[in-house]
C-alpha positions as a printed Julia matrix, in Angstrom:
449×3 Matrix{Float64}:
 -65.74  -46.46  -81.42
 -62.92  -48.36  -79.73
 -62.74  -47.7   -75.74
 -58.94  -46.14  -75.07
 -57.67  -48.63  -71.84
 -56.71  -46.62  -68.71
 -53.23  -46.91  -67.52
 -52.51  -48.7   -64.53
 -51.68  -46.95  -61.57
 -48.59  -47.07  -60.64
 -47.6   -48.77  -57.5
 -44.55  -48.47  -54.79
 -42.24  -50.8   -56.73
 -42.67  -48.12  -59.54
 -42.54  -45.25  -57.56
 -39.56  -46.16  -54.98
 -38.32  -48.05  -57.89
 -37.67  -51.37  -55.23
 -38.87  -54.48  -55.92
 -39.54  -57.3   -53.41
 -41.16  -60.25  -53.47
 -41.49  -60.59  -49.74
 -44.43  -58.78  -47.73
 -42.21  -57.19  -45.03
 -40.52  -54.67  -47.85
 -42.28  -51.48  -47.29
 -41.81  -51.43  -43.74
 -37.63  -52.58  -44.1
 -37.91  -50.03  -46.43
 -39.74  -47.22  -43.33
 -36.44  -48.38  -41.14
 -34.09  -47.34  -43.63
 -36.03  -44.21  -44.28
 -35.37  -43.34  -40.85
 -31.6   -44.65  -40.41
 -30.89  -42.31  -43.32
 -32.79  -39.41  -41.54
 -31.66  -40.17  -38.15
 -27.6   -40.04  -39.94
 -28.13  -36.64  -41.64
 -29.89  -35.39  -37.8
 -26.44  -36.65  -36.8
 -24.08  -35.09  -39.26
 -26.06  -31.74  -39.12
 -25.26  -32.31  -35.14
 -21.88  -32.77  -36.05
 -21.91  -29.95  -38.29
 -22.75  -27.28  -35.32
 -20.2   -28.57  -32.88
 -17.6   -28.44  -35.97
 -18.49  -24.44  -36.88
 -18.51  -23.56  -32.99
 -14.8   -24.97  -32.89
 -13.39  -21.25  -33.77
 -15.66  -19.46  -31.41
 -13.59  -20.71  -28.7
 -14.1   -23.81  -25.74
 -17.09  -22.13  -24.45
 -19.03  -22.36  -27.15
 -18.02  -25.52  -28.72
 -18.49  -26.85  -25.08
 -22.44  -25.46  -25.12
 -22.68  -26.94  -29.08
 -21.32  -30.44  -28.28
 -24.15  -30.11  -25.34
 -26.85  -28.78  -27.27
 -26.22  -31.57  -30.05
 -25.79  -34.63  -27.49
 -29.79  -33.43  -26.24
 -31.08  -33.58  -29.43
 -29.16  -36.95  -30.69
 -30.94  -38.65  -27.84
 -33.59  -36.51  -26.8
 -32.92  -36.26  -22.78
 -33.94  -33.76  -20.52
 -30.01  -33.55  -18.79
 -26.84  -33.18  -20.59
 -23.67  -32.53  -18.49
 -19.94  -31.57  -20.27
 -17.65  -31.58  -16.73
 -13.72  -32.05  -16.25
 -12.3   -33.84  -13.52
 -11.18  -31.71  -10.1
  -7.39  -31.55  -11.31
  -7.56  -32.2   -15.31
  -6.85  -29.45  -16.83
  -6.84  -27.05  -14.01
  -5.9   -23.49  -16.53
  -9.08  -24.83  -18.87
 -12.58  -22.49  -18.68
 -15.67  -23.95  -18.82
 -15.29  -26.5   -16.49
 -18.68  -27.29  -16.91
 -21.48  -27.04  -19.27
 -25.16  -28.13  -18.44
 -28.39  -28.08  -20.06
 -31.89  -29.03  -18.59
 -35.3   -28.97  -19.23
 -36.28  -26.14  -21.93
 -32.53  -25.83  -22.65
 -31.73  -24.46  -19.0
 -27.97  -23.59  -18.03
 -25.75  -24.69  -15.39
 -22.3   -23.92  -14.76
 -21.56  -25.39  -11.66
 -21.53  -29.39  -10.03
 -23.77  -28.05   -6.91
 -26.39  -26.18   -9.33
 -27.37  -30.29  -10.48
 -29.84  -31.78   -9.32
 -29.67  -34.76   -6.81
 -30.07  -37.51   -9.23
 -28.18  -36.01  -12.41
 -25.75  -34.8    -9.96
 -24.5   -38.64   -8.67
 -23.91  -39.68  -12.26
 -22.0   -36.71  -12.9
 -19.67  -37.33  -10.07
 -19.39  -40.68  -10.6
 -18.42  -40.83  -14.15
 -15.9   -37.97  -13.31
 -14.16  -40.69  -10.78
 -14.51  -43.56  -12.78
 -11.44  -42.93  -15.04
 -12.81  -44.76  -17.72
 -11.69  -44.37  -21.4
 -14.75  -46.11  -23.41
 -18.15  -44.51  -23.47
 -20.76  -46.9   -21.0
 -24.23  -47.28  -19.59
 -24.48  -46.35  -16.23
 -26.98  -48.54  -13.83
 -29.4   -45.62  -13.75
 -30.01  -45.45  -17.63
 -27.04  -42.47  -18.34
 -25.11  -42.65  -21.02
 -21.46  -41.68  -20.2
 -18.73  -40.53  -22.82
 -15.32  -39.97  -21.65
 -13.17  -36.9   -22.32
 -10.16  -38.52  -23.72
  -7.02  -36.65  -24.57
  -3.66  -38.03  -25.51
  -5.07  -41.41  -23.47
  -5.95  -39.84  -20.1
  -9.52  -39.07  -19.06
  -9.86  -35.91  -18.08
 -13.76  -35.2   -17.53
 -17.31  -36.68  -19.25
 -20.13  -36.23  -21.13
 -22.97  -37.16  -19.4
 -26.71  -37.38  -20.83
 -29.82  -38.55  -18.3
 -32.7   -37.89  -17.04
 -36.32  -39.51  -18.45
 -36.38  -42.38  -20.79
 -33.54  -41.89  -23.26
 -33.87  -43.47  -26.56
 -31.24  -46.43  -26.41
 -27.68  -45.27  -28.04
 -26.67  -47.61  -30.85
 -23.17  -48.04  -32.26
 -23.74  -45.12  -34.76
 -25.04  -42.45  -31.45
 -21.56  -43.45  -29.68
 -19.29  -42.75  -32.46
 -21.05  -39.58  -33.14
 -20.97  -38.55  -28.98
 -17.32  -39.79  -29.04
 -16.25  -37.31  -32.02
 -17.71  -34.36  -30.47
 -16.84  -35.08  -27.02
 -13.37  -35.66  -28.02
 -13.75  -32.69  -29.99
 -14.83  -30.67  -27.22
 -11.5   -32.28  -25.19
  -9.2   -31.2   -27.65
 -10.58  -27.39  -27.46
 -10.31  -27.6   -23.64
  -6.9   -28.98  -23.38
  -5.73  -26.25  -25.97
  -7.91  -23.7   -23.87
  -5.42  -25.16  -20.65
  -2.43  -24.6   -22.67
  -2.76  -21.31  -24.13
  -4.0   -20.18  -20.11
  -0.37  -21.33  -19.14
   1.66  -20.13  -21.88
  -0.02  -16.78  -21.41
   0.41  -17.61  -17.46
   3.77  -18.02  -18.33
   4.41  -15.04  -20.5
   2.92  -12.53  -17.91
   5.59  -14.24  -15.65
   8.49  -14.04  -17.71
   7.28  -10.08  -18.52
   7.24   -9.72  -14.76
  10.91  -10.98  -14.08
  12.14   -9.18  -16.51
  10.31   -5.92  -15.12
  11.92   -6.91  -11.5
  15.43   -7.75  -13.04
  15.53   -4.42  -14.9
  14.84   -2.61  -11.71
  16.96   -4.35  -10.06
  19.71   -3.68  -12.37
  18.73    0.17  -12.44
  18.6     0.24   -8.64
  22.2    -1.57   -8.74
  23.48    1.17  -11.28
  22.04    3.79   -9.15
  23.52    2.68   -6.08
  27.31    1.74   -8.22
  26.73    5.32   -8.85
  25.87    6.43   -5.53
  29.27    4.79   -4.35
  31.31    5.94   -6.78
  30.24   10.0    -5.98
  30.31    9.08   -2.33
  34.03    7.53   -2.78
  34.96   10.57   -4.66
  33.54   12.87   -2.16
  35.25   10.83    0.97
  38.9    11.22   -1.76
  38.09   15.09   -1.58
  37.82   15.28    1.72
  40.89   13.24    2.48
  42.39   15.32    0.16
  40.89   18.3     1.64
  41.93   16.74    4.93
  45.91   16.62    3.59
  45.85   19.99    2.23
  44.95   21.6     5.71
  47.41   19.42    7.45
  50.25   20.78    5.36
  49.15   24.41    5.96
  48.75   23.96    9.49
  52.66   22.73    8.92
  53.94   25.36    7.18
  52.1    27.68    9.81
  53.82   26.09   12.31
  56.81   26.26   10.97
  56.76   29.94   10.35
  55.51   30.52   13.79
  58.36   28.29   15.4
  61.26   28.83   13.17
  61.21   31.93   10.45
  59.07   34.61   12.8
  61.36   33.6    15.72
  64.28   33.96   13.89
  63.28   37.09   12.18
  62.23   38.58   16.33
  65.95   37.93   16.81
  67.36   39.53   13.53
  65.26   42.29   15.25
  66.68   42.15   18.54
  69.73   42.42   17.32
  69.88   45.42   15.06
  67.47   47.04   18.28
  70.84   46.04   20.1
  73.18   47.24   18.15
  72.08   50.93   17.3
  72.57   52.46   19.89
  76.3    51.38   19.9
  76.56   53.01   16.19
  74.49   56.39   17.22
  77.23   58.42   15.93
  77.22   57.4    13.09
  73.86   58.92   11.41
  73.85   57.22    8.1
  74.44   53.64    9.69
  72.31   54.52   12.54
  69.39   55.44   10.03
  69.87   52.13    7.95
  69.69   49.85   11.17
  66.23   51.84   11.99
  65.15   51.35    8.36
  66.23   47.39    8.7
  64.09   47.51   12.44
  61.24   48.35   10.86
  61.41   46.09    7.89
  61.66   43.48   10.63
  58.3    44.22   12.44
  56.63   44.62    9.31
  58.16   40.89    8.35
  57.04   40.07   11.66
  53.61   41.54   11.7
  53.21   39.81    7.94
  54.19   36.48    9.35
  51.78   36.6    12.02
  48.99   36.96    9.19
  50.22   34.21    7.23
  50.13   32.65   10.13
  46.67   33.73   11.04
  45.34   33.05    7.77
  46.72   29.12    7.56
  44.93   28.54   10.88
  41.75   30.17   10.03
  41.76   28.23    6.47
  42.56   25.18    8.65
  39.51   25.53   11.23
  37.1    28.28   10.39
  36.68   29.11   14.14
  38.89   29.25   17.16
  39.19   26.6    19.43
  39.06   22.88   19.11
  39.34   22.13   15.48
  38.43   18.06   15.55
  34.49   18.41   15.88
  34.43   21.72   12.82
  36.15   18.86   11.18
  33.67   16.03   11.87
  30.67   18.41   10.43
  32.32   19.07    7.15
  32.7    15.31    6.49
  30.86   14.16    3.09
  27.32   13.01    2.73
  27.02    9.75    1.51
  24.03    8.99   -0.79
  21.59    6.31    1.61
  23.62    6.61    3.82
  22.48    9.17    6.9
  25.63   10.5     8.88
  24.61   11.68   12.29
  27.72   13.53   14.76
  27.3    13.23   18.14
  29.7    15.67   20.45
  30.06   14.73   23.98
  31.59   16.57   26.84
  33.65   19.97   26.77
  35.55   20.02   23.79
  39.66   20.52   24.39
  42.26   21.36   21.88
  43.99   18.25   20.65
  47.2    18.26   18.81
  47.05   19.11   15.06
  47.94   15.64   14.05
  45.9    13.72   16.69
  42.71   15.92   15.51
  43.79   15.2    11.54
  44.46   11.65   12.38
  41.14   10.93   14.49
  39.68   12.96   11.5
  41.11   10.47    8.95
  39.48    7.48   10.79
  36.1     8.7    10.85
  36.29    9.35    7.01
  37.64    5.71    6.34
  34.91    3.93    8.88
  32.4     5.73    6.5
  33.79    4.64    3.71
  34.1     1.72    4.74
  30.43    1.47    5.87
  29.47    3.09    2.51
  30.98   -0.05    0.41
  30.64   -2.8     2.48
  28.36   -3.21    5.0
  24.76   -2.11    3.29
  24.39    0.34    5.86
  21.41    3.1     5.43
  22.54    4.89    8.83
  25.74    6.23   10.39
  26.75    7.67   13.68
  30.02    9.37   14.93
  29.95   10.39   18.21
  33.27   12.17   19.75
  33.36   12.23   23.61
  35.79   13.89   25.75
  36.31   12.58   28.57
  38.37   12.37   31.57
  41.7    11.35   30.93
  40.68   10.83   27.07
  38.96   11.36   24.22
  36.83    8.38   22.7
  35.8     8.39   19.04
  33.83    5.93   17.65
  31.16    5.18   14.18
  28.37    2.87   14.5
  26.5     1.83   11.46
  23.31   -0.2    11.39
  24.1    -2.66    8.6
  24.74   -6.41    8.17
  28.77   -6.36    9.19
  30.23   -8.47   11.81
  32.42   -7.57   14.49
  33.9   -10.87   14.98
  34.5   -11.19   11.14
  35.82   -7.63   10.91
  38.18   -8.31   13.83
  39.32  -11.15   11.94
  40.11   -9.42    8.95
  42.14   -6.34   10.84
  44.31   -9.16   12.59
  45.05  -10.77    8.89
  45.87   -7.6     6.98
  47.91   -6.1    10.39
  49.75   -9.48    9.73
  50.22   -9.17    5.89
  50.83   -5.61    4.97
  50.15   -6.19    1.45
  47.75   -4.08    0.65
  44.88   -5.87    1.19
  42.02   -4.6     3.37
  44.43   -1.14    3.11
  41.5     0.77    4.82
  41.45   -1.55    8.13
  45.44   -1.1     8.07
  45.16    2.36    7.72
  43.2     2.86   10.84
  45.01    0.13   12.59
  48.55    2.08   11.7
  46.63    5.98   12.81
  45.7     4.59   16.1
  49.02    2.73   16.59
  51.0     6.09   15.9
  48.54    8.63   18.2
  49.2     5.23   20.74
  45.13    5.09   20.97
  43.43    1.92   21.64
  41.18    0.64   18.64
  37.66   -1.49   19.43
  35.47   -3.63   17.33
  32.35   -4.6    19.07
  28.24   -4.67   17.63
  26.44   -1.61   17.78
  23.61   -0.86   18.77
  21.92    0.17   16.11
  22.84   -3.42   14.79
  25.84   -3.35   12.28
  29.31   -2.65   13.53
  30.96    0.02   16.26
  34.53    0.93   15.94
  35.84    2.81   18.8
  39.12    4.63   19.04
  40.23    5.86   22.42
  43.14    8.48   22.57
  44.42    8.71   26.31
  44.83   12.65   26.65
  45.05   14.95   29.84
  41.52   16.79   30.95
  43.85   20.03   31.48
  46.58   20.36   29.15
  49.46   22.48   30.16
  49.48   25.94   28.18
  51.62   26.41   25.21
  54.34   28.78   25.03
  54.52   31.1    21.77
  56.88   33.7    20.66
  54.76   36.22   19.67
């Protein structure tokens, strides 16, 4: 019976399918075995970093770490930017130590992974190096500038070939590139929160500036009412002196003259009944005169006596701006047109202090004193007496309408013959004073009634 022969056993050039005649193949053949292994350990490292790229710099940062370990298997692995790179960019560094051990900060190092930190953050260098003590440095590169490092030490690193650096430069630039972005978004969103917070502060500003234009413009129509308020009473306190001087007197004559003449026409009844009739058709013209009268005045001041300081407490509020009035002295009756005048000057110093000089307080004090009566307004804003001074001599001088409120109290004072005075107040802004020479004891008035 013929004997089958056994196949020969196949060998390693059949079963890796190489063939070499030289007795060192099998172990070339173990070095590429492990280049290839070692390549795909790399692009699986390169892999991670890549997917942690849209979970933000932090993690990238930590992946980049984790995979610069494990492609040289050291103990210490440090991802740090330089003191003023990138100053907006979080993490500024990522560590990892023994048993994959965080740090976050330069001082949490140790001593001798600290030094080659430090120094490879100084050394400005663009190419990845070998430091003296065995670390292996990678620079943080971005559009040609270092900005931090890579750092790997500690124990006996494997030695980095070609292949490790170009691997440890992708992911550290990688890891660059996600910081720097990381910096800019911080300081567009810096930015943004800025911008959102001048606008905020110019809207304000522009309602506070409408609420104030508004402010004005109620207190300038309040200060017109009261000017025009002011004018009204003037003209009855005219016509009431003009009934009280001219029509009543002449009516007390008409009077006097028919009480004259009837007697002289008593025999005659009928005319001697009409002159009684046109008698008493004079009292009652008289007695109705004297409440016109009456009622103009009490219209004109509210109470009897001096009418200048009743005045002084009607005169308008003026939004932020607090009015105080100060009376000094015994008050004295002042002539109708020195009190409306006087009156008139107050209201345009206010107004005055209202537009112009940013006041938030206001004082008119009236003081009678011997010989004279001294009105004056003080404000506590940002005017200047020397520049207001200035400006009263100029429009004095040009009469052309501008500055028409410093001419107008210029041209009162000048016709009541009262000094006017322009001097810092107190309180800090400006004082105008007007002082109206007038006797302490003014001779009494004669009236016909």
């Amino acid at each position: 019976m013929p004997v089958t022969p056994r196949a020969p056993v196949p060998g390693i050039p059949e079963l890796t399918g190489l063939r070499s005649s030289k007795p060192s193949w099998y172990a070339e053949y173990r070095q590429t075995a492990e280049d290839l292994s070692r390549a795909m350990t790399q692009l699986e490292h390169v892999a991670r970093v890549l997917s942690a790229t849209g979970q933000g710099a932090d993690a990238l940062c930590r992946a980049v770490v984790d995979a610069t370990a494990g492609q040289l298997a050291v103990p210490w692995v440090v991802l740090a930017l330089a003191e003023e790179a990138l100053p907006l960019a979080r993490p500024r560094l990522v560590g990892r130590g023994p048993g994959g051990a965080r740090v976050a900060e330069l001082a949490a190092l140790p001593a001798e992974v600290g030094r080659p930190v430090a120094a490879a953050l100084a050394a400005g260098e663009v190419e990845p190096w070998r430091a003296d003590g065995g670390a292996v440095v990678v620079p943080l590169v971005v559009d040609g500038d270092p900005v931090g490092a890579l750092v790997a030490c500690g124990g006996a690193p494997r030695s980095a070939d070609p292949a490790d650096l170009s691997i440890l430069r992708i992911v550290a630039n990688q890891s660059a590139v996600a910081l720097h972005a990381d910096h800019l978004l911080a300081r567009s969103e810096a930015l943004r929160r800025q911008t959102e917070r001048l606008y905020a502060e110019a809207d304000q500003r522009a309602r506070d500036l409408a609420e104030r234009h508004e402010q004005l413009a109620e207190a300038e129509h309040r200060l017109d009412v009261a000017a025009q308020r002011e004018a009204v009473d003037a003209e009855r306190h005219r016509i009431a002196r003009e009934l009280h001087d001219s029509v009543a007197q002449h009516v007390l004559s008409a009077g006097m003259t028919i009480e004259w003449c009837r007697p002289e026409v008593a025999h005659h009844t009928e005319v001697h009944e009409r002159l009684g009739h046109a008698k008493a058709l004079t009292r009652e013209a008289v007695e109705r005169l004297r409440g016109a009268i009456h009622a103009l005045s009490e219209h004109e001041h509210g109470l009897p006596g001096p009418a200048l300081p009743g005045l002084l407490d009607r005169l308008p509020s003026v939004p932020g701006l607090a009015v105080a009035v100060r009376v000094e002295g015994r008050p004295r009756v002042l002539p109708p047109e020195a009190e409306h005048q006087l009156f008139r000057i107050a209201t345009e110093c206010l107004s005055n202090t209202a537009r112009h000089a940013g006041a938030t307080r206001a004082t008119v004090r009236l003081g009678y004193r011997p010989g004279e009566v001294r009105l004056s307004v003080a404000d506590d804003g940002t005017g200047d007496p020397e520049t207001l001074r200035r400006l009263l001599r100029a429009a004095v001088r040009r009469g052309d309408g501008h500055h028409r409120g410093l001419r107008n109290i210029e041209s009162r004072c000048r016709e009541l013959g009262a000094g006017l005075r322009v001097t810092r107040a107190r309180m800090g802004g400006v004082r105008v004073e007007v002082r109206l020479p007038f006797p302490s004891d003014p001779p009494a008035e004669e009236t016909g009634d």
